[in-house]
N, C-alpha and C positions, 0 to 999 in steps of 0.2 A: 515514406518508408526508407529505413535505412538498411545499408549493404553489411553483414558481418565484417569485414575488414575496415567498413569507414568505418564504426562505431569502435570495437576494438581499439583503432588507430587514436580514435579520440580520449578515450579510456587510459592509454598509455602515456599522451601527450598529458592528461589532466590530473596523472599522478605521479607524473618524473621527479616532481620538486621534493616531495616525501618520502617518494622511494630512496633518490639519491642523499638527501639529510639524511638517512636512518644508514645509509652503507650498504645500499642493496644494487644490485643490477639485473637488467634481465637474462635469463638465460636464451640462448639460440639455441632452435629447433634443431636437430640431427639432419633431419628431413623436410628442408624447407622449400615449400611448395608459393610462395611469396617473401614479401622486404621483412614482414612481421615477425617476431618469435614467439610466433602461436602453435600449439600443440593441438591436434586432431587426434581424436581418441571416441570413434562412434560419435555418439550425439553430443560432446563434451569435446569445450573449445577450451582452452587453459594457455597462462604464463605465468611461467616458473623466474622469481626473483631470489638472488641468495647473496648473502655476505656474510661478515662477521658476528650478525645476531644471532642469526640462523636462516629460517626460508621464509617466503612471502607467493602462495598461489591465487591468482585472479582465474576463475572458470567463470565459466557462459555454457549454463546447461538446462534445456529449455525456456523459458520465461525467470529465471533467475539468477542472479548478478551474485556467485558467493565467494568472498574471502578466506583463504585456511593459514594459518600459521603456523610455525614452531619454533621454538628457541634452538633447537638442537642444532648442532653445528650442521653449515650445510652440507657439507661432503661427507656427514656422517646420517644426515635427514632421509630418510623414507617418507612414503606418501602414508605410510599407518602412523608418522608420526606428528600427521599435520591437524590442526583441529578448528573446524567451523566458525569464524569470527565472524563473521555478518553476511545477511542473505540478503539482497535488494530483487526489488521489482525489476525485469527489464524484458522490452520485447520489442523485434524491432518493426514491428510492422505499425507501431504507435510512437517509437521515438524520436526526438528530434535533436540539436546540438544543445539545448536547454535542461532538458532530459539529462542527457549526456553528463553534464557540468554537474545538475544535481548528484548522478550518482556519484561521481567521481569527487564531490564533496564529503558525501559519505564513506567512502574508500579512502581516501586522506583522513580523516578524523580517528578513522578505527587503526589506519595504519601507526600515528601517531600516538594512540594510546594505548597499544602496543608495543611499541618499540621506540617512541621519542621519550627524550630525556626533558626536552624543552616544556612537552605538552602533559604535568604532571595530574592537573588535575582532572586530564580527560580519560586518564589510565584506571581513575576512579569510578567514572561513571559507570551505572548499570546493562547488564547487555539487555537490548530490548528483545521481545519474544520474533520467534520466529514466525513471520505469514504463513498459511497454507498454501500448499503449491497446486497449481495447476491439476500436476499429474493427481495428485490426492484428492484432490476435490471433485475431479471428472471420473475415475473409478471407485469412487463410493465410499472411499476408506476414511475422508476424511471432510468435512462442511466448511466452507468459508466462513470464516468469524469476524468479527467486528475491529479487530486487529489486522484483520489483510484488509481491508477495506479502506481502512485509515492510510493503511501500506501502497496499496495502490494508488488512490487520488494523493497521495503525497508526493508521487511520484512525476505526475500532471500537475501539482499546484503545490512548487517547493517550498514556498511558504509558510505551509504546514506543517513542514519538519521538524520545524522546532517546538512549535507549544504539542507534537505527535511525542515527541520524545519528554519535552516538559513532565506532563500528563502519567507518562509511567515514572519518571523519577520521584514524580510527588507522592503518587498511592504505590508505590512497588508493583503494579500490574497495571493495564490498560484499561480505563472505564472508559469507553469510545460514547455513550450516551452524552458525557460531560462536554466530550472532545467535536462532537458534530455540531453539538449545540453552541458551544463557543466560537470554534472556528470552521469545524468540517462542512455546514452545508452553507456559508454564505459565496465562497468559489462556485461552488454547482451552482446555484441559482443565477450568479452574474455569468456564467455561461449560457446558463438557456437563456439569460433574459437578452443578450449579446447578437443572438441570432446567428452567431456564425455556425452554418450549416458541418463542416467538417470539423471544430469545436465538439459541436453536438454530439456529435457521430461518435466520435474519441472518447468523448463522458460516456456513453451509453454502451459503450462496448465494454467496458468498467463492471458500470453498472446493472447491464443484463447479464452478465456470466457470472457476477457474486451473488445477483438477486438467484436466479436460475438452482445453482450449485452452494446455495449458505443455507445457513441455519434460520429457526423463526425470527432468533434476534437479530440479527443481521439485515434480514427482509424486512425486520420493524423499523431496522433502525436509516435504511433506503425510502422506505413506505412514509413515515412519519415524521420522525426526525430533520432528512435530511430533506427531500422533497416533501414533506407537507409545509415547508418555509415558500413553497408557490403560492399561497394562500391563496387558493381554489381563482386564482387570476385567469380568467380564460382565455389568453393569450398566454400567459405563459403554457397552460393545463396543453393545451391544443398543440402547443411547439412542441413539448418533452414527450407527446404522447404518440405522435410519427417517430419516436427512435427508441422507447419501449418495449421490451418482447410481452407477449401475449398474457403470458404468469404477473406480469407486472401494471399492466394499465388496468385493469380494474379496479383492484387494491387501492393503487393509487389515488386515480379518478375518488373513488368511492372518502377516503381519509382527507380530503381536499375540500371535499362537497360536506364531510360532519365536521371538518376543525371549521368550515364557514355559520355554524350556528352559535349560539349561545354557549351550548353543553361543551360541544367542541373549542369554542376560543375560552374557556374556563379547564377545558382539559391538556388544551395546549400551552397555557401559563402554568401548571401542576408541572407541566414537562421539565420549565424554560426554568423550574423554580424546586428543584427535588429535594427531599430529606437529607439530612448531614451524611455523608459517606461514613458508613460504618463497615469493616471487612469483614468477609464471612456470613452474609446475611442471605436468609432463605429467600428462596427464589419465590416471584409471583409471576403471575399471567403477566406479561409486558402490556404494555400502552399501546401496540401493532393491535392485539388481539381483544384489547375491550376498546379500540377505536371500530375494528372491524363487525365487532358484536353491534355498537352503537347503530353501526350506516346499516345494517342487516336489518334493523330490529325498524329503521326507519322504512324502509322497502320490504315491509311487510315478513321478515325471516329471508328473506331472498336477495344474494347482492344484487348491482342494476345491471342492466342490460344493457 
C-alpha cells in the first residue's frame, strides 16, 4: 500500500519532463502543510500547473487519477474554466511504483496532446470513454461496464493499454468482448495460474467489486469470457475460487464445468470466432445467459450446489 504523498511524489517526478517541454510549472500551495504543491480541498488532492499555454490540474479524488486543462491564459484561468482530459484508475491500497509509471505514462501522452507541438499526431487521437466511478457504481446510479473493466485491469497489466486504446480507435467505441478475448483474459489466467497468493488477492478485488456492482454484460464477460479461459482446470477452478465473492463462484464453477462438454467447447469457439462487427446492432441475450441456461438445464433447472 502506498502513502498519498509517496505516490503523488512519484506522479510529479513522472511527469516533470512534459510538464516542463510544454512551459508549465507547478504552482505552490498557500498553505503548505509539506515539500509537495499539493492542494487539500475535502476529499480532493490537486496540482495546479500554469504557464504560457494556459493551465494544467492533476486531482486524486477518490479512486480516480483526473486531468483538467485549459488554454486560457493562466492568470486569467478559473477552475469553471478547466475541462476533463482524462480520468485514470487509481487507488492506493492496490498500487505499486509500476502502477505509478503506468499512469503517469498516461498523463504524459494526454499532456502532449494537448499542448505539444512535437506530439502532433497524438493531438488527433480519440478521447477514450470515461470508466464508471466507484462513487456511481456503489450508490446505484450507475453499473460497471465492460469499459471500466478493461480500465482497471489495465491498470494492473500495462500491457493492455495499448491494444485497450487500439480497440476504441478502430470501432469508435469499446467492444470489450473482442478485447478480453484477444488480449484481456490471457494476464488473468497467468495470474492464477502463477499461484502468487497476493497477485491473486489484487485480481480479485478487481474482479469482485465489478462482478458485485456491473451490469449482466460485464458479469458475462468476467463469468465467460474472461475466466471461462480456466478451462474447467481443477487447479486452476480451486485457486480462483478461494478469492471469489459468493455472487461469483457458482456462475463461474458452473460456465467452467459446460464450456468442458462438447455443446460448450463448440459454444466457446462461436465466442473466440463472432460475426463481422456491424454498429448499431440489436441486442441479444449474451453468451453469460445461454451458458447459464445450458449448465441449469444440465442440473435438472437448478444451478449446482
Amino acid at each position: 500500500m502506498m502513502e498519498l504523498n509517496e505516490a503523488l511524489n512519484a506522479v510529479l517526478a513522472g511527469i516533470d519532463s512534459s510538464v516542463k517541454a510544454n512551459g508549465f510549472t507547478a504552482v505552490e500551495a498557500k498553505e503548505k502543510t509539506d515539500e509537495l504543491p499539493v492542494i487539500h480541498d475535502g476529499e480532493h488532492s490537486y496540482i495546479d500547473f500554469v504557464g504560457e499555454k494556459g493551465k494544467i490540474r492533476f486531482e486524486i479524488f477518490g479512486n480516480q487519477a483526473l486531468l483538467f486543462y485549459t488554454d486560457v491564459k493562466s492568470d486569467e484561468a478559473t477552475d469553471e474554466d478547466l475541462v476533463k482530459a482524462s480520468v485514470n484508475y487509481f487507488n492506493l491500497e492496490e498500487f505499486d511504483q509500476k502502477d505509478i509509471k503506468s499512469l503517469c505514462n498516461e498523463l504524459n501522452e494526454t499532456i502532449n496532446a494537448k499542448f505539444g507541438t512535437a506530439n502532433a499526431a497524438a493531438s488527433k487521437s480519440k478521447k477514450m470513454p470515461t470508466p464508471v466511478s466507484k462513487t456511481a457504481a456503489k450508490n446505484g446510479s450507475q453499473a460497471y461496464d465492460g469499459n471500466t473493466l478493461a480500465n482497471r485491469l489495465s491498470a494492473i497489466y500495462p500491457e493492455l493499454k495499448e491494444p485497450y486504446r487500439a480497440n476504441f480507435e478502430k470501432y469508435d467505441e469499446f467492444l470489450p468482448e473482442e478485447f478480453f478475448v484477444d488480449y484481456g483474459a490471457k494476464p488473468v489466467i497467468n495470474t492464477i495460474r502463477s499461484g502468487n497468493a497476493s497477485e491473486i488477492k489484487r485480481l480479485f478485488k478487481i474482479l469482485n467489486d465489478i462482478y458485485e456492482n456491473g451490469s449482466s454484460d460485464v458479469q458475462g464477460l468476467i463469468a465467460v469470457t474472461i475466466l471461462g479461459e480456466m478451462n474447467n482446470d481443477p487447479v486452476l477452478c480451486e485457486r480462483a475460487a478461494e478469492y471469489m465473492c459468493e455472487d461469483m463462484k457458482e456462475p463461474v464453477l458452473l460456465v467452467n464445468k459446460f464450456l468442458a462438454t462438447s455443446r460448450g467447447k463448440k459454444a466457446k469457439e462461436k465466442l473466440k470466432n463472432p460475426p463481422a462487427y456491424k454498429p448499431k446492432k440489436e441486442k441479444k441475450p449474451g453468451m453469460f445467459a445461454q451458458m447459464m441456461n445450458e449448465g441449469m438445464a444440465q442440473n435438472g433447472g437448478m444451478p449446482p450446489m
